[in-house]
N, C-alpha and C positions, 0 to 999 in steps of 0.2 A: 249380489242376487240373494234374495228371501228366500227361506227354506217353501215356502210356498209358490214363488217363479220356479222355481229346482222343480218340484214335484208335479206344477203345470207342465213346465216345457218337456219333461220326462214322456208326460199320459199324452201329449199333443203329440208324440213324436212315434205313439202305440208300443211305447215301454210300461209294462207295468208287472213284472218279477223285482220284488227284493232278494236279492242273495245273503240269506242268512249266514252269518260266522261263527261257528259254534265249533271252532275248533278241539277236537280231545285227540291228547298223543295217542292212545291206545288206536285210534282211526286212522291215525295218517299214514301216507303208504311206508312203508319200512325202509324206503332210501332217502328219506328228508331226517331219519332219527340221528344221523353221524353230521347233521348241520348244528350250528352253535346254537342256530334259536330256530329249533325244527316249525314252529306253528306261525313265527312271523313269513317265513320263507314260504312255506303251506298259502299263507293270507296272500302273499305278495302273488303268486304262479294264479292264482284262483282267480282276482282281482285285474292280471293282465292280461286272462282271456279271455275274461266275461265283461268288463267294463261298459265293450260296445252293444251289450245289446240286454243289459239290468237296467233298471229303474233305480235303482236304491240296494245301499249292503244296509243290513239289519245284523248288529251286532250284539250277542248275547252275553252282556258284563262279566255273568255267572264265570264263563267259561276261562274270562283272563284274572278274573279275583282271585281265583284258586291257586294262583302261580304267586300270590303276594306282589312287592316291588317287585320281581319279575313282570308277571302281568301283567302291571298295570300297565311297565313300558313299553310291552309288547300292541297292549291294546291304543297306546298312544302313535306307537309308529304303523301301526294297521289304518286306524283315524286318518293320520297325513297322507299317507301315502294313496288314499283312495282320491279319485280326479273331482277335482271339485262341484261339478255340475253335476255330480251323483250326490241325492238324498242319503245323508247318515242318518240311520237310526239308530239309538242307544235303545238296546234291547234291557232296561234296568229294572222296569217297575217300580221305581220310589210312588211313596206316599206318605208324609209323615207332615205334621203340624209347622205350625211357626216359624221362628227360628233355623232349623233342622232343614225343614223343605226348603227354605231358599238356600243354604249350603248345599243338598243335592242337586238343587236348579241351575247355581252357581258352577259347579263342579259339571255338570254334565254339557251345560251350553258353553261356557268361559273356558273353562277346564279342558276338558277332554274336544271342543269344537266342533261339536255333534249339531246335527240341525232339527234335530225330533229326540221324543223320549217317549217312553211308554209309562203309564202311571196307571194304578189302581185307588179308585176314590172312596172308596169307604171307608177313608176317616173325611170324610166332609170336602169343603169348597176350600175351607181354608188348607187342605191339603196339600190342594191344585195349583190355589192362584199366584205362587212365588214361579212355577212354572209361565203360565200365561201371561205372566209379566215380561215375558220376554217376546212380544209383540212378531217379533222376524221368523219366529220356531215354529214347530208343529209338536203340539200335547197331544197324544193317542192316548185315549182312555181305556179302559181294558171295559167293555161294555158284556159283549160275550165269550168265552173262552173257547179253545178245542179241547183240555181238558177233560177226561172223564167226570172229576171232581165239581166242573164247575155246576152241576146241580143242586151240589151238597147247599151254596147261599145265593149263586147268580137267579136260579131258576126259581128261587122261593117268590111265592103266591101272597101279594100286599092286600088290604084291606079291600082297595075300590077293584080287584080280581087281577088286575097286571102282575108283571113278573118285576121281578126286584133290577133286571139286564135293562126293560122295559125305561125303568123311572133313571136311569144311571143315562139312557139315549135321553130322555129329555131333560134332564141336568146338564149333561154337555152343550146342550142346544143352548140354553139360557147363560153355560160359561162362556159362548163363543161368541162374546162382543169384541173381538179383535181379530174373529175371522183367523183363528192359531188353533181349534182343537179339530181331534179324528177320533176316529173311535176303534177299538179293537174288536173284533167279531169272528170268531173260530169259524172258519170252512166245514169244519166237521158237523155243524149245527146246521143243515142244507134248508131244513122246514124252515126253524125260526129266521132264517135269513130269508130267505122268500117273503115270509107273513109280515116282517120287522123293515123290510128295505125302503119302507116308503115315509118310515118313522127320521129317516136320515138325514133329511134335508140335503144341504149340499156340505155334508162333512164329508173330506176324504177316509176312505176308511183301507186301515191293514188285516188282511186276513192270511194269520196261520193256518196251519193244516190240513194243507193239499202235500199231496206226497207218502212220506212218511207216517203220516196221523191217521191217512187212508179220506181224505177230503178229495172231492168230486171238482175238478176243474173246469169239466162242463156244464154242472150242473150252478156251480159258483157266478163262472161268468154269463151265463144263459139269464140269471135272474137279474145283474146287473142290466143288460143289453132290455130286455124285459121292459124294467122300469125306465129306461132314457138317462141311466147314471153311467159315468165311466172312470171318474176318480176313487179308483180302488188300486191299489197295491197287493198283490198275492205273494207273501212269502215262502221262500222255499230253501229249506237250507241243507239237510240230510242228503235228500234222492238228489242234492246236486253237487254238493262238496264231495261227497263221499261214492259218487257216480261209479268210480274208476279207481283203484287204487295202485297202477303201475304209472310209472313214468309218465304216461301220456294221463294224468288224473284231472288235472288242468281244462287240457283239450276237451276232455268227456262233461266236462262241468258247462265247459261253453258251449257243446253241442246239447246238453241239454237243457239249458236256457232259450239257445235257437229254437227247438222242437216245441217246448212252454208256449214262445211268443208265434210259433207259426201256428199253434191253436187256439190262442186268443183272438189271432187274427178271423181263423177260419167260424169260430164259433160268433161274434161277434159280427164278422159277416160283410 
């Protein structure tokens, strides 16, 4: 199955939460700290109670690089162990030229046997396209951020009056001759998603921060419903790992997924 049947059959079935993985020891409840590998064991409880009712785990590289050869192998047995008709996402953000790019492409698609990546394209196409070469994948572009920051260069104002997020949506448009890219667009941006949704074509798209970031859920899915789109992925990874932090942390994680999805449904209607 194509990372993109996975991501169909997911949205056809009215899944659409990624479960972020952003494991930090300092977070996890203090009776997984006396396990030999506290944050795979954390990944594994999280993962067997949400499975039935996530779209997609979105995993945040950041979080298992930090542990060195430790983490990587942490974040390799987190990868397997999730059920295969679940979208991985490698929460990584590569971008980098030539050479180099298709070692990250290599490494994240071969390597690590993620089915998505997250990329930032401002160094160019050729950044991208050791990614899109991978025809069966999905490339999310980082288009709009949830970021405070990303004004500082996404929001910057181009010659013909568009925003610099603006011309990054129709670059992806023109890389997606293989029907393999999405785009990133921060929940926390509610206007610009509104104003921008029609700019999308039929790119799936992943939107961080709802939850945590203080991103509007209704407001997010209300604009999709709006325009007649529903390939969207809402990530969520904080307000649902970290729901709970006694014994039952697990439980609370899938009942707040349940809750997510039963107002997807409702708002969507």
């Amino acid at each position: 199955m194509t990372s993109q049947e996975k991501l169909l059959s997911q949205i056809s079935e009215g899944r659409h939460i990624a479960v972020g993985l952003d494991p930090d020891l300092k977070k996890l409840p203090s009776h997984l700290l006396s396990e030999k590998n506290p944050i795979l064991t954390f990944n594994k409880e999280i993962i067997d109670k949400t499975y039935k009712y996530a779209a997609s785990y979105k995993l945040n590289f950041a979080f298992f690089e930090k542990y060195g050869t430790e983490g990587f192998s942490t974040l390799f047995e987190t990868i397997s162990y999730i059920p295969k008709d679940k979208l991985i996402i490698a929460d990584a953000k590569r971008g980098d030229i030539g050479n180099t790019s298709k070692m990250y492409a290599e490494s994240i698609f071969n390597g690590f046997n993620s089915d998505a990546v997250t990329l930032h394209p401002y160094m160019g196409y050729d950044s991208v396209e050791p990614f899109l070469e991978f025809e069966d994948k999905i490339s999310f572009i980082l288009a709009l951020t949830s970021n405070k920051g990303s004004s500082d260069f996404e929001k910057l104002t181009l010659k013909d009056g568009s925003f610099l997020f603006q011309q990054v949506i129709k670059n992806t448009l023109l890389w997606n001759t293989r029907n393999n890219c999405g785009l990133v667009f921060g929940a926390t941006n509610e206007q610009e998603l509104d104003e921008n949704i029609s700019l999308f074509g039929t790119l799936p798209v992943l939107l961080p921060g709802i939850g945590a970031q203080g991103g509007s859920l209704e407001k997010v899915v209300s604009s999709f419903k709006k325009n007649g789109k529903d390939n969207f992925l809402i990530n969520v990874s904080r307000s649902v790992i970290y729901k709970d932090s006694s014994r039952d942390f697990a439980k609370a994680a899938m009942q707040e997924v349940m809750a997510l999805n039963q107002e997807i449904d409702r708002i969507k209607g």
